[in-house]
Structures are given as C-alpha cells and as structure tokens.
C-alpha positions as CSV (number, residue, x, y, z in Angstrom):
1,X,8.6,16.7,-14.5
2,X,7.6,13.2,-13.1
3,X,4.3,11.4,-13.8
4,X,3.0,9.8,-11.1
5,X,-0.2,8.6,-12.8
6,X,-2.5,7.0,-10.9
7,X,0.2,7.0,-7.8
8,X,-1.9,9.2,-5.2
9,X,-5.0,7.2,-6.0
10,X,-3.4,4.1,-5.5
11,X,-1.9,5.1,-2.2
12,X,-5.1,5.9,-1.2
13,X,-6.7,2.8,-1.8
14,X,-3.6,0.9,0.1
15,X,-4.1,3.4,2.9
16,X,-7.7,2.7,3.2
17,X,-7.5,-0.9,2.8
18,X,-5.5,-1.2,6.2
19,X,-8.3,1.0,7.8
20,X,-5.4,3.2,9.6
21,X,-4.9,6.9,9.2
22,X,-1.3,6.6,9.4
23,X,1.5,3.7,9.0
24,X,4.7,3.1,7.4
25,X,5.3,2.4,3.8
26,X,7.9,0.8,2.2
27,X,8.1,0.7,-1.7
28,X,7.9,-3.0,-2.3
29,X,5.1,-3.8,-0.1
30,X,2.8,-1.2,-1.9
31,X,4.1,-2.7,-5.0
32,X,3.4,-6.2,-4.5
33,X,0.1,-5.0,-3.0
34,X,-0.6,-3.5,-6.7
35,X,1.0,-6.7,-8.6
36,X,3.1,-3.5,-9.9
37,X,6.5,-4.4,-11.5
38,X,9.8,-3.1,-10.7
39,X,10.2,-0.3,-13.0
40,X,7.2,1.7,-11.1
41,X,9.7,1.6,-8.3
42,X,11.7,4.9,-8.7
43,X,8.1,6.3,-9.2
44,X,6.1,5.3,-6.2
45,X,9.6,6.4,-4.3
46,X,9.6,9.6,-6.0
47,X,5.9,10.2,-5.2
48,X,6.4,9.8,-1.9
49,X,9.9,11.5,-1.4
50,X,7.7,14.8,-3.4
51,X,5.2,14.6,-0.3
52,X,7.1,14.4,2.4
53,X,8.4,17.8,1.3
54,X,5.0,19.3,0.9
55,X,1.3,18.6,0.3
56,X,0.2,16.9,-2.8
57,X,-3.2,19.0,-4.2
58,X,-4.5,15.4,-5.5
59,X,-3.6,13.1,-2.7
60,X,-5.1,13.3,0.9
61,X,-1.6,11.9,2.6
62,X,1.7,13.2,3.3
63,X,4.8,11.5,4.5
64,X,5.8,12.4,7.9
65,X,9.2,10.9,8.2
66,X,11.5,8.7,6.0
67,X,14.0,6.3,7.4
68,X,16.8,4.0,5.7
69,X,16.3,0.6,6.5
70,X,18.4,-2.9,5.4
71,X,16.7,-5.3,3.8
72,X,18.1,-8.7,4.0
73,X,16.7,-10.4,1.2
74,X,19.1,-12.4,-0.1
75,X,21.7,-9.6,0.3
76,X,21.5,-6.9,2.6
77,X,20.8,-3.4,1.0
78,X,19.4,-0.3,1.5
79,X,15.8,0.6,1.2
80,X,13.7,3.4,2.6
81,X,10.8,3.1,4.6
82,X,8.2,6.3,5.0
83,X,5.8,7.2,7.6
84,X,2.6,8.1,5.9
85,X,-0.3,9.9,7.3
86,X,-3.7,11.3,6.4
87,X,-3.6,15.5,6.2
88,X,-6.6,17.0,8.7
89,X,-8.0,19.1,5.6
90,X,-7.4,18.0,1.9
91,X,-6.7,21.3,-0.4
92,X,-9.0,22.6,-3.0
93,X,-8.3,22.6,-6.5
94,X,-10.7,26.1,-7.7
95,X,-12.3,25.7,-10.9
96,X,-10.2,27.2,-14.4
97,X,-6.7,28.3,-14.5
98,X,-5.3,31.0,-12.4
99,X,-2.7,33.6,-13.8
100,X,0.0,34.4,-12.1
101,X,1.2,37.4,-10.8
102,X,3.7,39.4,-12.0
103,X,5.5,39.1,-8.7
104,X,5.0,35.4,-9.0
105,X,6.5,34.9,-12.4
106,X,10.0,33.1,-12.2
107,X,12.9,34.4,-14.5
108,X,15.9,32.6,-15.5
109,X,19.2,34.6,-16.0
C-alpha cells in the first residue's frame, strides 16, 4: 500500500490558497507550489488517481475528471491534468477500531 503522507493535507492547503472550491490540478504545479522534488511525483499522481475513484476519509476533495494533456516543455509529452473539487459533506472517521463482519472478511483461494 502507498503512503501518501502528508498529500491530502497539502492539497488542502493548495486548494485553499486559490480560494476556489474546485479547479484543475496538474502534478507539477502543486509541486513546485510545495518546493517538492521530483520523486514525490508518482505520489501526488497516485493520490489523486486513488480519489478520483472514491472518497478519501482524510481529505475533503475528490477528483472529478482526469484528462491527458501535452506538455511542451522542451519536448512534448504526456502529462495528466485533474479536475479537483471540494465533497458537500467530509466523512467521519468514529472513534476505535471496527471489526469486521464475517460477511465482510475477504478470502484468497
């Protein structure tokens, strides 16, 4: 499993710093925002791409929509670009650790 760190807190502060509930994203522009280098790349990306498939419990903002770009700098190549927006209700974390059901439990064969 991936550890985003302190990725949902920093998205928040970049989301909050443009003072608009939704906007598009791309990867370097958050990073250079942070002074982060290029090895948080896949990170941040893989952050994003994790909730844009469904709500983050720590994070306030989901991505809406993510589109492939080219970026002409010097070369052209691909880069993604993602549509960020702030969820109406944040979820609840309850307190302690909740067991799971025995219909819930996942098996491998």
């Amino acid at each position: 499993m991936t550890n985003y760190r302190n990725v949902p807190e920093l998205l928040e502060q970049y989301m909050e710093s443009s003072a608009v509930p939704e906007r598009w994203i791309m990867v370097k522009e958050f990073r250079d925002f942070f002074h982060l280098d290029k090895t948080m790349t896949s990170t941040i990306s893989g952050f994003l791409r994790r909730i844009s498939m469904g709500p983050y419990f720590y994070c306030p903002y989901i991505v809406v929509r993510i589109e492939k770009t080219i970026e002409y700098t010097p070369q052209p190549h691909p880069v993604n670009r993602y549509y960020v927006k702030r969820r109406l209700s944040p979820l609840k974390v309850s307190g302690g650790n909740r067991r799971m059901r025995p219909q819930e439990r996942i098996t491998c064969w």
